[in-house]
C-alpha positions in Angstrom: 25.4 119.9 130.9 25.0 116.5 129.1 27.7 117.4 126.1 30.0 119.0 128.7 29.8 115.9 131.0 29.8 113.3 128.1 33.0 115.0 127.3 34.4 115.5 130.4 33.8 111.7 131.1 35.1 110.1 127.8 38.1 112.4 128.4 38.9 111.2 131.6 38.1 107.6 130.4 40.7 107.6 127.8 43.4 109.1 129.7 43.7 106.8 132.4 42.2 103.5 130.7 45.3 104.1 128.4 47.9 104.5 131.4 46.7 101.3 132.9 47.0 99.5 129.1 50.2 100.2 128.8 51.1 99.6 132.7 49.4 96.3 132.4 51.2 95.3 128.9 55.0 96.1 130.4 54.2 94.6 134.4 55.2 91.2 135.3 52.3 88.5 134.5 50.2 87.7 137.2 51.0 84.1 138.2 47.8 81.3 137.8 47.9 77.9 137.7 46.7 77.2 134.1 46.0 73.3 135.0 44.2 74.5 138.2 43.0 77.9 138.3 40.8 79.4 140.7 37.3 78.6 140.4 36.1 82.2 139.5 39.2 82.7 136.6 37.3 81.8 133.9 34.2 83.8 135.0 35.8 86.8 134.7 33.7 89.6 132.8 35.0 91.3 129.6 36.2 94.3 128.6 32.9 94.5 126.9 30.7 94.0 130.0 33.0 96.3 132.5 33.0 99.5 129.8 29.0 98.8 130.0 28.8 98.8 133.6 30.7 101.6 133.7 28.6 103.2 131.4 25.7 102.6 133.1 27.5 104.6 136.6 27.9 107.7 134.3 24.7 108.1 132.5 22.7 107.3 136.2 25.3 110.3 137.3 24.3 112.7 134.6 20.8 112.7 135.3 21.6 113.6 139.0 24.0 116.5 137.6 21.0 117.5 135.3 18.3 117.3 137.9 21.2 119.5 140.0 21.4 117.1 142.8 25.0 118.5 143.5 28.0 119.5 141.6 31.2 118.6 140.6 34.1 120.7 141.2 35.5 122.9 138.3 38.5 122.0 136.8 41.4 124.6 136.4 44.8 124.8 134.9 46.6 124.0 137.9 44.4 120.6 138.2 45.3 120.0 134.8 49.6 120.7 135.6 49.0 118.1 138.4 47.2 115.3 135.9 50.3 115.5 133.7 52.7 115.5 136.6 51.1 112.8 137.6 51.0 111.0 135.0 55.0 111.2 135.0 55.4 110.4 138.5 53.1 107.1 137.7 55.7 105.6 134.7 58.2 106.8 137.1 56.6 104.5 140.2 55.7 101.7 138.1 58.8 99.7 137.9 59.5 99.7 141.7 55.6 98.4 142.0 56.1 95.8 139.4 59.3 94.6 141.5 57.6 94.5 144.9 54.4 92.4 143.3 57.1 90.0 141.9 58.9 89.6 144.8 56.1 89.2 147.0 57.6 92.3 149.1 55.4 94.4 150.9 56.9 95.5 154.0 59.5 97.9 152.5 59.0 100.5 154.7 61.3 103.0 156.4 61.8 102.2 160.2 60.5 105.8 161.5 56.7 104.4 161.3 57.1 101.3 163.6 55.0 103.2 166.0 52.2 102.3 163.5 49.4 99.9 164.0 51.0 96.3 162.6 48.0 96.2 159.9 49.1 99.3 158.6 52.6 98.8 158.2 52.8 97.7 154.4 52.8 98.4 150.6 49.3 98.5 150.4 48.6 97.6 146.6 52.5 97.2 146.5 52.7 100.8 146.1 56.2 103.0 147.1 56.0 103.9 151.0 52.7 102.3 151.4 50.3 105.4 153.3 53.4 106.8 154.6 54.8 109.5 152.4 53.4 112.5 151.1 54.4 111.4 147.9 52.6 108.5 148.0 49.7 111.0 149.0 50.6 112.5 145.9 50.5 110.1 143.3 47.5 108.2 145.2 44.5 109.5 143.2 46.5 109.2 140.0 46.9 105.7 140.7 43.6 105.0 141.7 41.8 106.8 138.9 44.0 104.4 136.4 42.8 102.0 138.1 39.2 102.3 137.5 39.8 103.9 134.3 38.9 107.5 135.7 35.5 106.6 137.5 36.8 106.8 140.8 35.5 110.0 141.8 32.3 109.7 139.9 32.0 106.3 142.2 32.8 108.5 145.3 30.5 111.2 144.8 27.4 108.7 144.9 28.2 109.2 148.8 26.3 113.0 148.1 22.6 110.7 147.7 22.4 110.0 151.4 24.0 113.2 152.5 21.6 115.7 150.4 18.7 113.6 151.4 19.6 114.4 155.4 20.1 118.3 154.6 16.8 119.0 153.0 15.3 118.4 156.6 18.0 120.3 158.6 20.4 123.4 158.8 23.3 122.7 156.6 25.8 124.1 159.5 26.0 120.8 161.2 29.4 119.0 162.1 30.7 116.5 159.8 33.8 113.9 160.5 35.4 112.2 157.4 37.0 109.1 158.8 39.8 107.6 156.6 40.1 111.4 154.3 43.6 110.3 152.4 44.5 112.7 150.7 41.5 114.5 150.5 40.2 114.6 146.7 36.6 113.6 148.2 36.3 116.7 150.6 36.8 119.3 147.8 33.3 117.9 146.8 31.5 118.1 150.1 33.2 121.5 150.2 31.6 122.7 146.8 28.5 121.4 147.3 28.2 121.8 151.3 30.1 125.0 152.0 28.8 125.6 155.3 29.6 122.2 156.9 31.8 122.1 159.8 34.6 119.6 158.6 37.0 117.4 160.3 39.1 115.5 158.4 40.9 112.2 160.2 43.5 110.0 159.1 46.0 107.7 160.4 48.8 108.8 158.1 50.1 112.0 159.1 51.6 112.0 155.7 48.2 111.7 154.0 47.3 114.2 156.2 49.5 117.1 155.4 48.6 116.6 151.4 45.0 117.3 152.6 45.5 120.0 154.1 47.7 121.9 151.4 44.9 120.7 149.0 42.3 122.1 151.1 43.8 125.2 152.1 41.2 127.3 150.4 38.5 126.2 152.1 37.0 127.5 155.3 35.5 125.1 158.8 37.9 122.7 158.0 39.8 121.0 161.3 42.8 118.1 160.6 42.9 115.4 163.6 45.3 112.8 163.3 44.0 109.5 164.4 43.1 106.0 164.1 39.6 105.0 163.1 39.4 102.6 165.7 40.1 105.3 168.2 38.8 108.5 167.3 39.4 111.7 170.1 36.9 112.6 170.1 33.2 113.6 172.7 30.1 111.3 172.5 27.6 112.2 170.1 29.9 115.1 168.7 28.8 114.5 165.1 26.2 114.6 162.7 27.1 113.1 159.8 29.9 110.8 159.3 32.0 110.1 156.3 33.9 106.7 155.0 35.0 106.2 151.7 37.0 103.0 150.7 38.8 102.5 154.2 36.8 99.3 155.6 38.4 97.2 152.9 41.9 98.1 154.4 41.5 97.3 157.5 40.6 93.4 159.3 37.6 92.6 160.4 37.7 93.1 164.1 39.2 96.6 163.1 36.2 97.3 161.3 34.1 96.4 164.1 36.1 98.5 166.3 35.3 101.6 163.8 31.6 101.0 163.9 31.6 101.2 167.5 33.5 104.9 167.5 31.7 105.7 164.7 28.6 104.9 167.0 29.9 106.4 169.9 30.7 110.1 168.4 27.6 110.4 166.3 24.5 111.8 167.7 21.1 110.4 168.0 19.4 110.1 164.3 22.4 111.6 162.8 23.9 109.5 159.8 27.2 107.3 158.8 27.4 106.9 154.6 30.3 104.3 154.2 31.4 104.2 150.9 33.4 101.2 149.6 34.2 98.4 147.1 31.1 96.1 146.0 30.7 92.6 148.0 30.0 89.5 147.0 26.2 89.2 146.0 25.8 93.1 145.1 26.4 92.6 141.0 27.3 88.4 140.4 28.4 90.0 136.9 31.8 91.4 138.9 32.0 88.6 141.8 34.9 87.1 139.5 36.8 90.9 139.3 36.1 91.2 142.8 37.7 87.7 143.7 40.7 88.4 141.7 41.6 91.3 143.2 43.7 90.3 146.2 45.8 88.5 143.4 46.6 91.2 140.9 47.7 93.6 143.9 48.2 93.3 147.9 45.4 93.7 149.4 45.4 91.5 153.0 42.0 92.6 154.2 39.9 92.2 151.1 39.1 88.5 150.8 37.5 88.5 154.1 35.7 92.2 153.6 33.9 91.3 150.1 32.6 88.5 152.7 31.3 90.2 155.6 28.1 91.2 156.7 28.7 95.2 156.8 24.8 95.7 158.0 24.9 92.9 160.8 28.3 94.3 162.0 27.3 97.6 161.9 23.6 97.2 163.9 25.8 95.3 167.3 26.7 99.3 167.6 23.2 100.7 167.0 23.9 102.1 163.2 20.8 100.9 161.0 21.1 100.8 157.7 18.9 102.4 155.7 20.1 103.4 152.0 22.1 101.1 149.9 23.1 102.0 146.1 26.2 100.3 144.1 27.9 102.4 141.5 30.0 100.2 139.4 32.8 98.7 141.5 31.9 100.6 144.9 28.4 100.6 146.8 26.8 103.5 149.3 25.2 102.3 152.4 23.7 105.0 154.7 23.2 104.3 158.2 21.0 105.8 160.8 21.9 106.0 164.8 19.0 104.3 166.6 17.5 106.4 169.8 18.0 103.8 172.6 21.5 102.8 171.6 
């Protein structure tokens, strides 16, 4: 398993680390004031010191694979037809992202969606169609894979820890709600490695949505709700675990506290909410500087403030107590419990 995933890895590593070379080489330089730059600009880590950290996130995953904590999902051919498509799509995409960053433009958006929360409406990471196209569902992973230089969903999967630590003391047929699912890449892995769960998969875009659910098509217990995370549909206490990967970060704060107090609402009594998402400030002060530059290399409204906030403070006003926190490169894990007399 250790060759297999060393190879797997380094594969995955060199394919996407050299589409974002040569995307970064041909985009439009960032601007900074040379004379006056920000504060963390000349802090920022090297090549050298990111390729070890992410090093360090893939040898701490192989001794989980080899100790069979869970699985990853098998690759097949059609996987592989839909790397290289997207690959194409991505040099395809590129040009019209480069333009919007330039231009500052990030509300190019068709006029159908208006009906849309105002925080929502926009080229998120100055992507084509922001969240609102299934083929920005499409190209999503592709993009985000390139830009962690294909540790993405080796970050992702660290939200397995909290959930296989909750299973070995109950019945695996419990009801699980994935709040933000995107396109759905993360569920094929709670799928493989949790095939009785009872799934729901939520998502503001309806567009994001439908991709999900043709990627998911194979799998069985799987319900599709289109909602907001700020106002899920559904009963008190109807949950036992809860899912979140990298949605807090795209949303403002008093959104996020509005989450946290559905998230409380529909999980039960002692059952869990993993939340994975981008480091903070504080949790590695080797990447504060990457983190702080982010919100200028690509839009990213909601970030600033989220790399700032209290996530376990926020999250107890609602009775969710955190008890399991783990970073993995550029994201984190933190589990949370539901406390009986909330």
């Amino acid at each position: 398993m250790s060759l297999s995933y060393l190879i797997g890895q380094s594969t995955k590593f060199v394919w996407y680390s050299t589409h974002y070379l040569i995307s970064f080489k041909y985009a439009t330089p960032i601007k900074i004031d040379r004379q006056n730059p920000p504060p963390f600009f000349k802090k920022m880590p090297s090549g050298k010191k990111l390729f070890y950290e992410m090093i360090k996130l893939f040898n701490e995953e192989r001794k989980y694979i080899n100790q069979k904590k869970y699985k990853i999902p098998k690759t097949n051919v059609n996987d592989f037809a839909n790397i290289f498509k997207g690959s194409f799509n991505f040099f395809m995409d590129l040009p019209k992202i480069d333009k919007r960053r330039t231009e500052k433009k990030f509300k190019d958006l068709n006029e159908k969606n208006k009906d849309l929360p105002k925080y929502f409406l926009r080229n998120f990471h100055y992507q084509t169609d922001g969240y609102l196209s299934e083929n920005s569902a499409n190209l999503y992973e592709f993009q985000v894979e390139t830009l962690f230089s294909g540790s993405a969903a080796t970050m992702r999967r660290f939200s397995l820890l909290p959930i296989i630590e909750y299973l070995e003391n109950n019945d695996e047929n419990l009801n699980f709600l994935d709040v933000g699912t995107g396109s759905g890449e993360f569920i094929k892995t709670i799928k493989y490695n949790f095939p009785k769960l009872n799934i729901t998969c939520s998502d503001i875009s309806k567009a994001y949505l439908e991709v999900a659910k043709k990627k998911l098509k194979k799998f069985n217990n799987i319900n599709y709700k289109n909602c907001k995370g700020e106002d899920l549909p559904f009963e008190n206490e109807s949950f036992d675990i809860i899912n979140s990967v990298y949605l807090f970060h795209e949303v403002p704060s008093a959104i996020r506290s509005k989450i946290f107090s559905e998230i409380s609402r529909v999980l039960k009594k002692d059952g869990i909410f993993i939340l994975t998402d981008s480091l903070q400030l504080g949790d590695n002060y080797i990447l504060d500087p990457l983190l702080e530059f982010f919100p200028y290399s690509t839009h990213e409204p909601y970030y600033s403030k989220y790399i700032r906030e209290d996530l376990v403070n926020a999250a107890e006003k609602f009775g969710l107590k955190m008890y399991y926190c783990k970073n993995a490169y550029l994201s984190k894990t933190l589990a949370f419990k539901k406390l009986n007399y909330f």
